[in-house]
C-alpha positions as CSV (number, residue, x, y, z in Angstrom):
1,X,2.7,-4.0,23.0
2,X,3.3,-5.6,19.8
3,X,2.8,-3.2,16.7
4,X,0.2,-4.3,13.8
5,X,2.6,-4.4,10.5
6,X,1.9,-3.7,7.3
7,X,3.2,-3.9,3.6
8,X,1.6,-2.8,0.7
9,X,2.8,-4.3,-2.5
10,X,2.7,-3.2,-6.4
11,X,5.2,-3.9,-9.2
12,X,7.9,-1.6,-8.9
13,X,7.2,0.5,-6.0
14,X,7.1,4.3,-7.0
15,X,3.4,4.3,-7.7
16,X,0.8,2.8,-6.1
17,X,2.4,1.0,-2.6
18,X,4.0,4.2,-1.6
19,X,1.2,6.1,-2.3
20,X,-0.7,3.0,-0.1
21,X,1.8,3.7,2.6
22,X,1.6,7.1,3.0
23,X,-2.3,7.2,2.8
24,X,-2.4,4.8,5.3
25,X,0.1,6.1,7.5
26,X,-1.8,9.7,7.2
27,X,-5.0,8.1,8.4
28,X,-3.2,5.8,11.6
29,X,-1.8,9.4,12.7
30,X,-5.3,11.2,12.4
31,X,-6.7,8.2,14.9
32,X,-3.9,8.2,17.0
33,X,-2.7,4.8,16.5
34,X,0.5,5.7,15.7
35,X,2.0,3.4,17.9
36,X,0.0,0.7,17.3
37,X,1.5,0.6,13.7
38,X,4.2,-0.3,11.4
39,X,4.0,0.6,7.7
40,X,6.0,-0.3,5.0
41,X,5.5,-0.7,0.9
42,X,7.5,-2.9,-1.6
43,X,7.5,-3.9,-5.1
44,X,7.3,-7.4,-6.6
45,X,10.2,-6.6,-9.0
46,X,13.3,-4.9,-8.8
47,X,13.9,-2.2,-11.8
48,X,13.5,0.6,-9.4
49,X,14.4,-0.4,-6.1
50,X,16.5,2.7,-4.2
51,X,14.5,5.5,-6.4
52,X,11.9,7.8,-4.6
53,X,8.4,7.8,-5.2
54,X,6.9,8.5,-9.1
55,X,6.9,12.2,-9.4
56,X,3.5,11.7,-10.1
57,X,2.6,10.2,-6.8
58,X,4.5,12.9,-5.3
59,X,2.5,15.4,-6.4
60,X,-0.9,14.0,-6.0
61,X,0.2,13.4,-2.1
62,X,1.4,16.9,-1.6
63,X,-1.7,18.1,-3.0
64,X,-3.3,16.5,-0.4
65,X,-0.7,17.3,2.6
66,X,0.4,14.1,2.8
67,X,4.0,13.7,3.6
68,X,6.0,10.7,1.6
69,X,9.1,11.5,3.4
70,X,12.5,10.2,2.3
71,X,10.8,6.7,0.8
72,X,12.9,4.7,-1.4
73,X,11.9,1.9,-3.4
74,X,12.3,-1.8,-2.2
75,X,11.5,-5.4,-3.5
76,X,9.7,-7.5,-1.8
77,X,11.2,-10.1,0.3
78,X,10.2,-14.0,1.7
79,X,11.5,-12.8,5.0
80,X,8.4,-9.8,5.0
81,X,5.2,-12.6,5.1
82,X,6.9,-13.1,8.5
83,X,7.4,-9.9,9.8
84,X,4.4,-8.3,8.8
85,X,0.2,-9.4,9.7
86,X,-1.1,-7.6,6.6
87,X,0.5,-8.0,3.3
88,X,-1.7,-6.0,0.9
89,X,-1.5,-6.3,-3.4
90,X,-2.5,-3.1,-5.3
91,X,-3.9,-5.5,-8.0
92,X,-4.4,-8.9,-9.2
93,X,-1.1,-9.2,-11.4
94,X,0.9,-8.8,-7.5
95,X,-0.9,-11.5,-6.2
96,X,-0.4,-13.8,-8.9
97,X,3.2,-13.2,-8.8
98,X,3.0,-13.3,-5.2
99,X,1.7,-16.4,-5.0
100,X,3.7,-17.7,-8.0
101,X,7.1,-16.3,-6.6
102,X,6.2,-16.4,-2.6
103,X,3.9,-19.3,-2.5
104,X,1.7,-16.7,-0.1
105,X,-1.9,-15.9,-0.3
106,X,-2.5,-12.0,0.0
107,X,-5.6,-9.9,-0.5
108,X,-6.0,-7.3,-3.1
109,X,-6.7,-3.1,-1.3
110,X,-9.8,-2.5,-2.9
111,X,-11.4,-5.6,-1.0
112,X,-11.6,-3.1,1.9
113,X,-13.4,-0.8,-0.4
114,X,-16.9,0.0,-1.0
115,X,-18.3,-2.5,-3.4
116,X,-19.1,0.0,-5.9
117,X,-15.2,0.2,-6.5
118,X,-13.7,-2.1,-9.2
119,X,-10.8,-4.7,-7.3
120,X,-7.7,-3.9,-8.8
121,X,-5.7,-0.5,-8.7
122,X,-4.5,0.4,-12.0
123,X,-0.9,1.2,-12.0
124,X,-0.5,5.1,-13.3
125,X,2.6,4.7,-14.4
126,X,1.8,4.8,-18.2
127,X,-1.4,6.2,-18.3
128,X,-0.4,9.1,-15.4
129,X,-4.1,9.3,-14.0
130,X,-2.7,9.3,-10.4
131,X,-6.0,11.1,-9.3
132,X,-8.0,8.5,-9.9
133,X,-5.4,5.8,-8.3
134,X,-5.3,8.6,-5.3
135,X,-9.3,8.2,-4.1
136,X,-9.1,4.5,-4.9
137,X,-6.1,3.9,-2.6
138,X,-7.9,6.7,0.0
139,X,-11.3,4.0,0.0
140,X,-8.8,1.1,0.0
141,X,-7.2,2.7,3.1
142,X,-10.1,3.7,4.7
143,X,-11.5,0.6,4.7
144,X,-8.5,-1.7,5.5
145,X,-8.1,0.2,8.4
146,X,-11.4,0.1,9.7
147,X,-10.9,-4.1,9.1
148,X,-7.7,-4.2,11.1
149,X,-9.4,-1.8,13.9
150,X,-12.2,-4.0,14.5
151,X,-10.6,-7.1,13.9
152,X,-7.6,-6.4,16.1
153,X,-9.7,-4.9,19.0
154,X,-7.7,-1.0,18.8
């Protein structure tokens, strides 16, 4: 049975995608889909590829008993829009340099959400407010995997 992949993509990939791909993994397990599922995260550029998740999104996940485990940062690759169904962009500055870099159409996470949510997540690097970016990606999450449930028949 071929597993359902998934990447989430952001700039640098310590904030937002890992935080994506833990979320989202998180929520597969609770279903028990586990199987059904392969998860990844990646950044669009390369200043922190190898480091671990933002301490920021660290936090925010073990407040919310939500293992990261030993996640390093990665850029994003021509080689991933083959491997994996769902490519997802935490805003609309990662699509436009997916599409500028990749030549690849992806969807933003916050098209999954509730349309009372804005579309982009806001990177908390700078501005730190990972709580906010936290029940974003949670909709985002929810959402997206409610699409891929239905739409892949699990």
């Amino acid at each position: 049975m071929k597993k359902i992949a998934v990447m989430f993509v952001c700039t640098g990939n310590i904030c937002r995608s890992p935080m994506a791909e833990a979320v989202f993994r998180k929520m597969v397990l609770d279903k028990g889909l586990v199987d059904r599922f392969f998860i990844a995260s990646s950044g669009t550029g390369r200043w922190h590829v190898g480091e671990p998740p933002h301490v920021g999104t660290r936090l925010i996940l073990s407040e919310n008993r939500i293992e990261v485990g030993g996640k390093r940062a990665q850029q994003l690759q021509s080689q991933d829009f083959k491997d994996y169904d769902y490519v997802i962009a935490m805003d609309q500055e990662n699509v436009e340099d997916i599409q500028y870099y990749f030549k690849q159409k992806v969807r933003r996470l916050m098209e999954f959400a509730p349309k009372r949510y804005p579309l982009d997540v806001p990177d908390p690097y700078y501005e730190h407010n990972f709580d906010e970016v936290y029940k974003l990606v949670n909709a985002g999450c929810e959402g997206l995997l409610n699409n891929i449930i239905e739409n892949e028949g699990l």
